[in-house]
C-alpha positions as CSV (number, residue, x, y, z in Angstrom):
1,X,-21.8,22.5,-40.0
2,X,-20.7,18.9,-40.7
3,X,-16.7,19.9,-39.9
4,X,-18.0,21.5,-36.4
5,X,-19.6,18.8,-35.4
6,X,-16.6,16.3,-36.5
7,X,-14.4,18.8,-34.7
8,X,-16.0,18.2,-31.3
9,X,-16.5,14.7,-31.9
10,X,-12.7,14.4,-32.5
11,X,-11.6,16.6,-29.6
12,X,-14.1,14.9,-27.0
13,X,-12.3,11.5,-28.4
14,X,-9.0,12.9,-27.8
15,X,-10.3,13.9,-24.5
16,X,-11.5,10.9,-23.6
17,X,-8.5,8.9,-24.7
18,X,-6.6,10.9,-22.5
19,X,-8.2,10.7,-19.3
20,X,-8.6,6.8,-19.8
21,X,-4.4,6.6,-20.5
22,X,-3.9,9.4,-17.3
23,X,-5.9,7.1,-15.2
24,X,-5.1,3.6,-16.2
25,X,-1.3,4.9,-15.7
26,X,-2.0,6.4,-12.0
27,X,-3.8,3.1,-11.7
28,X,-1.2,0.6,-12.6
29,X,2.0,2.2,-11.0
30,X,0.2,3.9,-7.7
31,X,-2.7,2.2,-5.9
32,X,-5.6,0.1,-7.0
33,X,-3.2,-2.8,-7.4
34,X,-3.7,-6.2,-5.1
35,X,-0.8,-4.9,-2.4
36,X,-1.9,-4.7,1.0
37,X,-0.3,-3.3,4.2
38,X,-1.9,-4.6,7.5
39,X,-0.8,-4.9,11.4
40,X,-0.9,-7.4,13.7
41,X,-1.7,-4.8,16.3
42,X,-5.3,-3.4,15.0
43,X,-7.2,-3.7,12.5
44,X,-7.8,-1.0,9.4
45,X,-9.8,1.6,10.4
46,X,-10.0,0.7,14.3
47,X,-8.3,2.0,17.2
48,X,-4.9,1.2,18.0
49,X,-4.0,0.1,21.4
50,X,-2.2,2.1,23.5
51,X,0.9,0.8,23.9
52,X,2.0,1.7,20.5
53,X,1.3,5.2,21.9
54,X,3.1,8.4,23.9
55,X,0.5,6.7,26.9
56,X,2.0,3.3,26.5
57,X,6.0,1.8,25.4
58,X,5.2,4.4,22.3
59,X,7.3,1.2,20.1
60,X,6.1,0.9,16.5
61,X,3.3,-1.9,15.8
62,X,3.7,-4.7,13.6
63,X,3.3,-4.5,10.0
64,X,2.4,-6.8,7.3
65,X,3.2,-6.3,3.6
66,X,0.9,-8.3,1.2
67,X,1.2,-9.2,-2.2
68,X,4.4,-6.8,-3.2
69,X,5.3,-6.4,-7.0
70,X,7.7,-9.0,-7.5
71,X,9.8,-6.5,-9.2
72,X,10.1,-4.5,-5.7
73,X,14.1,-3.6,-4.6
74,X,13.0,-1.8,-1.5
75,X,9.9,-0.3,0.6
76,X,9.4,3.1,2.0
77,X,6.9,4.1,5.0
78,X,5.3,7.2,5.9
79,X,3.1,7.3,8.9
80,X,1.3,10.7,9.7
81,X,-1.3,12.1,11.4
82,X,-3.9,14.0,8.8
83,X,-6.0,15.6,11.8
84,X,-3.0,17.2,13.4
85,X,-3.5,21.1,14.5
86,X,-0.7,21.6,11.7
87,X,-2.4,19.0,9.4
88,X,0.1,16.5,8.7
89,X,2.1,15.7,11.6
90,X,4.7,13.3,10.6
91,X,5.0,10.1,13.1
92,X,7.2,7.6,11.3
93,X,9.6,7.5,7.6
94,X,11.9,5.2,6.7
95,X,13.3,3.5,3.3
96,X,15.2,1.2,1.7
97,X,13.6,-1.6,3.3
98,X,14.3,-4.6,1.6
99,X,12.1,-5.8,-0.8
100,X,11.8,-9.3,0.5
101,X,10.4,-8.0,3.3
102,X,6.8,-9.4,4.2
103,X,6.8,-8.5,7.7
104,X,8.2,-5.6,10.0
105,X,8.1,-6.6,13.7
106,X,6.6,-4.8,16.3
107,X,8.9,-2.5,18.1
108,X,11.7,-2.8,14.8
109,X,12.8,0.0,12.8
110,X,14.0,-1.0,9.4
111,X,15.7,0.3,6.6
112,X,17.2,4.0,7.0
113,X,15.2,6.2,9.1
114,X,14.3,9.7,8.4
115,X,13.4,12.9,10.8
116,X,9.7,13.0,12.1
117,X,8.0,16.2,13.3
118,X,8.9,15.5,16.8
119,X,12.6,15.9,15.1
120,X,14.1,12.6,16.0
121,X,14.7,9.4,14.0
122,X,12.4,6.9,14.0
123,X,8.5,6.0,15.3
124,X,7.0,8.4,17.5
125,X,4.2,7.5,18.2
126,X,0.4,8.8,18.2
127,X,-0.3,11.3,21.1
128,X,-3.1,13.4,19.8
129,X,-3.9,17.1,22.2
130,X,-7.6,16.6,21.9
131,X,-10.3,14.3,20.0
132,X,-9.7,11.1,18.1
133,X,-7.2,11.0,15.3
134,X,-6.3,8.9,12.2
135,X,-3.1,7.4,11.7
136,X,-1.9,6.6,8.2
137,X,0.4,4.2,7.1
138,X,1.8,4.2,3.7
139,X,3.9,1.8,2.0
140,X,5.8,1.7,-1.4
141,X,6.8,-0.5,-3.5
142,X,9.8,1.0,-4.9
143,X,12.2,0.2,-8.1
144,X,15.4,0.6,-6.8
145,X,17.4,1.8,-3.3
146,X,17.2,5.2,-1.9
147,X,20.1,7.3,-1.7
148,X,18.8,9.5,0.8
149,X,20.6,10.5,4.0
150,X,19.5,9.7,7.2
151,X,17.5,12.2,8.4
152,X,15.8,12.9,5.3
153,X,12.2,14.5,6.0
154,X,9.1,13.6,5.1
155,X,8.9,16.0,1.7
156,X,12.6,14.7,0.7
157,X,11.5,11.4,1.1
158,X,8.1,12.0,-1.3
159,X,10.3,13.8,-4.0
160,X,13.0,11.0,-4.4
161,X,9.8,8.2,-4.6
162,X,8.1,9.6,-7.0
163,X,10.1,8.1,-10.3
164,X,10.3,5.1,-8.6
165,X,6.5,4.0,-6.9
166,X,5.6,0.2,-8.5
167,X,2.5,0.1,-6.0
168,X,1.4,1.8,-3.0
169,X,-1.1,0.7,0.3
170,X,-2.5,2.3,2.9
171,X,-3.5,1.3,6.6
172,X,-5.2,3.7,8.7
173,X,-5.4,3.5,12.8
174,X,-7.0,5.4,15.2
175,X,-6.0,6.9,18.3
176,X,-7.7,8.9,21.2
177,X,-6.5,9.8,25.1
178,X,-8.3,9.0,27.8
């Protein structure tokens, strides 16, 4: 009776140790850390205007990139649409931005640019069918340089990233037609 109980005490320990290492690891390299990514466009969570849009100059809003490890060689960017009929309708990727990089200017495309859904390079930008849709941008803090080739899509760009994610941040817009 007394070794049954010790077992479980020790096994719920181990447990315990482990999900506390699993999530102060996802915690320290991922998200949760003090990087931010903002615009200068709209703010997080509101609507963004449409200029940056298929109904206006459909250019790329400005970005800001806030507190950065200082460790970071180069930034990726993913910008989707979660609510798209196909559910994740890629609008923008791009990498190897440099890491000194604190602000991306409206209408620029830095770094190398990958394939969006639309299958071009570059920011295409929101142009939901129907309803109001969310827009999110992601940005990494990366270890090192990409060697990905232009063109790269979305899932190529997510595979080579993964070893290397310091930090990550998220903006989120959101777009409707008239």
């Amino acid at each position: 009776m007394l070794f049954k109980l010790m077992h479980k005490r020790i096994v719920i320990f181990l447990f315990l140790l482990l999900l506390l290492s699993a999530c102060k690891e996802t915690q320290d390299i991922k998200e949760g850390g003090k990087m931010q990514i903002k615009s200068s466009a709209f703010q997080n969570g509101r609507d963004i205007p449409s200029k940056y849009t298929c109904d206006g100059k459909n250019i790329s809003p400005g970005l800001i990139i806030i507190d950065a490890p200082k460790q970071t060689k180069s930034f990726a960017l993913i910008m989707d649409d979660p609510d798209s009929p196909s559910g994740k309708f890629v609008h923008w990727i791009s990498w190897n931005i440099p890491g000194s990089t604190t602000e991306v200017k409206e209408g620029q495309s830095p770094g190398t640019q990958g394939k969006n859904s639309a299958g071009k390079l570059g920011y295409t930008g929101p142009c939901p069918p129907s309803g109001t849709h969310r827009y999110v941008f992601r940005i990494y803090a990366l270890d090192t340089n990409l060697t990905l080739r232009e063109g790269s899509t979305k899932q190529e760009l997510e595979s080579g990233i993964k070893p290397y994610i310091l930090e990550s941040a998220e903006l989120i817009g959101r777009y409707a037609r008239a």
